[in-house]
C-alpha positions as CSV (number, residue, x, y, z in Angstrom):
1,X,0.0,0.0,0.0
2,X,1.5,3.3,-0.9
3,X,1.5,6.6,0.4
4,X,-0.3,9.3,-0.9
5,X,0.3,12.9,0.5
6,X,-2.5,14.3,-1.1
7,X,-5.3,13.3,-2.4
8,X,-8.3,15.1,-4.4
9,X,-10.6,14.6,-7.2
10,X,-9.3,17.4,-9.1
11,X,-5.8,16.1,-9.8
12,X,-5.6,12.3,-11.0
13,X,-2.5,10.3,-9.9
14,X,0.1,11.9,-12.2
15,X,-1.0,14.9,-10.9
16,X,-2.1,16.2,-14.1
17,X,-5.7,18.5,-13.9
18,X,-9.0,16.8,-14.1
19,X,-12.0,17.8,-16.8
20,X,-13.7,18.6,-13.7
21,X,-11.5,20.9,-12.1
22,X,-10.9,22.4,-16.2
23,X,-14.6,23.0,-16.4
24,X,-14.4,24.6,-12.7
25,X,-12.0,26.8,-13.5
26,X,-13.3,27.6,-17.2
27,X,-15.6,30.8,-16.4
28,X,-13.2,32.5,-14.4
29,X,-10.3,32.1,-17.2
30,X,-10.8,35.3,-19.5
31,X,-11.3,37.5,-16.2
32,X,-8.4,36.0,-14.4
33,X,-6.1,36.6,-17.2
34,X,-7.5,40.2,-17.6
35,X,-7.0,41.2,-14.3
36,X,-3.2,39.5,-13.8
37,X,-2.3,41.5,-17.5
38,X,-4.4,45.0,-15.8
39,X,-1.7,44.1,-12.6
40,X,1.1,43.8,-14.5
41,X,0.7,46.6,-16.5
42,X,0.2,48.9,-13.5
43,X,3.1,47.5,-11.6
44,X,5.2,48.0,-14.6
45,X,3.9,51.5,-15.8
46,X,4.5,52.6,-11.9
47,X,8.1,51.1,-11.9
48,X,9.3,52.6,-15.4
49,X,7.5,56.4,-14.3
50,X,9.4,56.1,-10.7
51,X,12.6,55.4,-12.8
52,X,12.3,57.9,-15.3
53,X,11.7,60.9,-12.8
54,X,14.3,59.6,-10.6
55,X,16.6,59.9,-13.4
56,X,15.8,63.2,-14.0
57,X,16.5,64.7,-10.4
58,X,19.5,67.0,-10.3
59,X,21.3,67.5,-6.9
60,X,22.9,70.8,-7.8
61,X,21.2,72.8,-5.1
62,X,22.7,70.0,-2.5
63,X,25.1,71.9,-0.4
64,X,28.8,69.5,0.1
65,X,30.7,70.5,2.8
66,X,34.4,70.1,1.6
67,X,35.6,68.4,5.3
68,X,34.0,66.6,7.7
69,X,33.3,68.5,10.9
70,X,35.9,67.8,13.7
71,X,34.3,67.4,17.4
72,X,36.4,67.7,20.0
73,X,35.3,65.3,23.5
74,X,35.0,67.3,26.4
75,X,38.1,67.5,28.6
76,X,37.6,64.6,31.5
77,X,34.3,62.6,29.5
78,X,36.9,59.6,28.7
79,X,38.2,58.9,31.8
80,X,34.8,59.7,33.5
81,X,33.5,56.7,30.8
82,X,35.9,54.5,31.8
83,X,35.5,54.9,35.7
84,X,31.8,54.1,35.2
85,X,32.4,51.5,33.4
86,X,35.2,50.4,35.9
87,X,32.8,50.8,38.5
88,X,30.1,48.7,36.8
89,X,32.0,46.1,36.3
90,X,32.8,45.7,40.0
């Protein structure tokens, strides 16, 4: 006796479609296929327009500073650090 993991009359044992489950799923082929080509094309329409005014955007106006601002630590915050963390530790 075999073991069959799933089992249903729309599939036959090759697990090839049925005339049934062909005939269930005939009336709702043409809209299915409409609606997944109406998706597509707005997903795709939506993905080239992002692209192409993305591509136009000019940073020009963008100010670059030419060096990196230096920050200098407060006098006594390292050694205050590692006392806490000294003390924490204890």
């Amino acid at each position: 006796m075999g073991y069959k993991p799933f089992r249903s009359t729309y599939y036959d044992a090759q697990m090839r479609a049925s005339p049934a489950l062909l005939r269930a799923r005939a009336p709702y082929l043409v809209k299915n296929t409409v609606t997944g080509i109406v998706i597509a094309t707005l997903v795709i329409s939506i993905y080239t327009y992002t692209i192409k005014v993305i591509s136009q955007d000019e940073f020009d106006d963008v100010i670059v500073p030419d060096e990196p601002v230096k920050r200098t630590p407060m006098p006594g915050t390292t050694e205050s650090v590692q006392k806490a963390v000294a003390a924490r530790k204890q």
